[in-house]
C-alpha positions in Angstrom: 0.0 9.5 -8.4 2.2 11.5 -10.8 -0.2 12.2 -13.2 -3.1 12.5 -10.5 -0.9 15.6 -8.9 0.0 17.2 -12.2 -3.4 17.1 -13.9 -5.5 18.1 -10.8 -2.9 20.2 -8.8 -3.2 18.7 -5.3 -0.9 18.9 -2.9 -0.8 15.6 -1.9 -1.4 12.5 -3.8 -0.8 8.8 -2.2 -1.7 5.6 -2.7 -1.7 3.1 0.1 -2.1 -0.2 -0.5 -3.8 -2.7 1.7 -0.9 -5.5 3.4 -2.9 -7.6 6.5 -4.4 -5.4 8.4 -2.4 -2.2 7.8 -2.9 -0.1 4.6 1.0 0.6 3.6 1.9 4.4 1.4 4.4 3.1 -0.8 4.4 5.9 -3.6 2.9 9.5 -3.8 3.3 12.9 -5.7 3.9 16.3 -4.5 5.9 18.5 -2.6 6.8 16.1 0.3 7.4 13.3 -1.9 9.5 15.4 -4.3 11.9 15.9 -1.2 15.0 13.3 -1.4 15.4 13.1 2.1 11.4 12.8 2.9 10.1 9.6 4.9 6.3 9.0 4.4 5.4 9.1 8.4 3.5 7.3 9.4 3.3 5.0 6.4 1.5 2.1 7.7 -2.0 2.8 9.5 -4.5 -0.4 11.0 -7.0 -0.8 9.2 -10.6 0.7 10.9 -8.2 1.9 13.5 -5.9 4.9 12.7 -6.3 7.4 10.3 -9.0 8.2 7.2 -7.3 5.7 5.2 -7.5 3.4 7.9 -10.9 4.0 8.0 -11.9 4.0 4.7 -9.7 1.1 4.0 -12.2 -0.6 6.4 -15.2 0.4 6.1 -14.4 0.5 1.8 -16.4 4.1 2.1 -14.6 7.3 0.5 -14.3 10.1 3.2 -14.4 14.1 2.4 -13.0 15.5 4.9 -13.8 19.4 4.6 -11.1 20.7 7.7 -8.6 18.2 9.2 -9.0 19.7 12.3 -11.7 19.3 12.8 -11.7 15.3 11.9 -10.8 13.1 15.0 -9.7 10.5 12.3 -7.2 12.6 11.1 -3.7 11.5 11.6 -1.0 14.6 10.4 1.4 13.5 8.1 5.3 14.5 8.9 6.0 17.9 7.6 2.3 18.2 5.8 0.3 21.3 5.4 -2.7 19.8 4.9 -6.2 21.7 5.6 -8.5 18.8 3.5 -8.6 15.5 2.3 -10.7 13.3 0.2 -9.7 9.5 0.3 -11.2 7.0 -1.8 -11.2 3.0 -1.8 -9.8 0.9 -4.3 -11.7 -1.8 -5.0 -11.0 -5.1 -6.8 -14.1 -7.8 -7.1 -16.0 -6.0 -3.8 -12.5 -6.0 -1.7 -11.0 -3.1 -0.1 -7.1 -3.6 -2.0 -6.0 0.2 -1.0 -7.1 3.4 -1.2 -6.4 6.7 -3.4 -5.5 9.9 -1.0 -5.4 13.3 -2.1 -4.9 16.3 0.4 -4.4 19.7 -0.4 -3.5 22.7 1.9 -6.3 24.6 1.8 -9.8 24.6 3.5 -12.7 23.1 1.8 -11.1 22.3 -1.6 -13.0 19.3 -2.4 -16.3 18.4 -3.7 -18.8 15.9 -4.6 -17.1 16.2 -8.2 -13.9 15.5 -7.2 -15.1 12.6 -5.3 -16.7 11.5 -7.9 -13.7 11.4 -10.3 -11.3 10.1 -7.7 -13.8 6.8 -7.3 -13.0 6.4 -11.1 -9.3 7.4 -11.1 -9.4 4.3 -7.8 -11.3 2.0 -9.7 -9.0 2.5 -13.0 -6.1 1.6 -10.5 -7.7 -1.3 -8.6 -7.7 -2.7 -12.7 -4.3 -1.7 -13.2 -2.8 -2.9 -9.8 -4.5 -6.3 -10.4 -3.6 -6.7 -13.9 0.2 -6.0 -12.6 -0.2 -8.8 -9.4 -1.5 -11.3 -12.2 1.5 -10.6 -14.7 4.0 -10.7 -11.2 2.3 -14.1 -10.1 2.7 -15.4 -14.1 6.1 -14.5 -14.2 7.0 -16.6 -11.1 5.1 -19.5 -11.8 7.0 -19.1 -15.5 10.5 -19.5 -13.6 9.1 -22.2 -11.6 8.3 -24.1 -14.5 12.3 -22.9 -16.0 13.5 -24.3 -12.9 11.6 -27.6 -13.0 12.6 -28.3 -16.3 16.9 -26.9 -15.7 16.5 -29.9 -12.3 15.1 -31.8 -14.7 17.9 -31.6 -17.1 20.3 -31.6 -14.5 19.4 -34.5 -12.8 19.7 -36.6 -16.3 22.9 -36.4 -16.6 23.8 -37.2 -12.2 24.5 -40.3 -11.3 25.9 -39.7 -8.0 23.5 -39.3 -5.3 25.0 -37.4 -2.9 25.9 -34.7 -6.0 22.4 -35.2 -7.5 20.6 -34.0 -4.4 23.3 -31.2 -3.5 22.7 -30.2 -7.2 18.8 -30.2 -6.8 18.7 -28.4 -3.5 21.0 -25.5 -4.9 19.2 -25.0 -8.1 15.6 -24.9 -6.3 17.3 -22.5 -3.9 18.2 -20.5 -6.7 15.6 -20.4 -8.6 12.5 -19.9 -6.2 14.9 -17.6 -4.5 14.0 -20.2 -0.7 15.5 -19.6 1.9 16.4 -22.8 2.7 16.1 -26.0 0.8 16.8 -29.5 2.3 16.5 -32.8 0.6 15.7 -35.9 3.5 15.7 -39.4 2.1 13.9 -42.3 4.1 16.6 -45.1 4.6 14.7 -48.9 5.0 15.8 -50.3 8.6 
């Protein structure tokens, strides 16, 4: 979003990501963001219910909006001074995974050509987003596979019962970071 703001000068640059049925602004760049004490409102919209990126996040169309005002869709940011917005989707293997938003704070600053390179600039970021959940997913299953093996260790070396399962159940709470972790044993009647 950084980069997407400094190279093309718009006011507002947001990606929102898609989490159930809302799509959820976690980053951005530009003036509001830049503020320390701004809040992203509202940051979560239903998807195909409230807002463009609701919409587009829905219907996995980009929208040009040439006036907000004029746009029933249109949902005002807190604080923005936003005239136009173009909002694209980003899409991974023909799913809707977020959307790339820019706005800027005059009338009819966007065009075909800038939707044309924002689709790109999305689809670059649906590939970089996925790439980043796949090394996130690698790195857990890598220190659940650590974890296996340090109860494996452990329990070695345990000849107790009672301190082999209270052993177990802490280090699998540990390590996969549960909430709760409870060991039951069948007893023979």
């Amino acid at each position: 979003t950084r980069q997407i703001h400094a190279d093309f000068g718009y006011y507002h640059v947001g990606i929102g990501l898609v989490e159930g049925d809302e799509v959820v602004y976690r980053v951005g760049a530009g003036p509001l963001w830049d503020s320390p004490d701004f809040i992203f409102k509202p940051s979560r919209l239903k998807i195909g219910v409230e807002g463009i990126t609701g919409w587009v996040a829905g219907s996995g169309k980009p929208l040009l909006v040439p006036d907000v005002s004029k746009e029933k869709r249109y949902v005002e940011m807190l604080g923005s001074q936003t005239r136009s917005e173009l909002t694209v989707p980003i899409i991974v293997k023909e799913k809707v995974i977020g959307v790339l938003d820019v706005q800027s704070n005059r009338l009819n600053d966007f065009d075909e050509i800038d939707l044309s390179v924002l689709q790109t600039l999305a689809n670059l970021a649906g590939t970089a987003i996925e790439n980043a959940q796949r090394f996130t997913a690698e790195q857990r299953r890598a220190d659940q596979f650590r974890v296996i093996s340090e109860v494996s260790q452990q329990i070695a070396s345990i000849f107790e019962l009672e301190e082999l399962l209270k052993q177990m159940a802490s280090i699998l709470h540990e390590g996969f970071t549960y909430y709760h972790v409870g060991i039951g044993l069948s007893e023979e009647a």
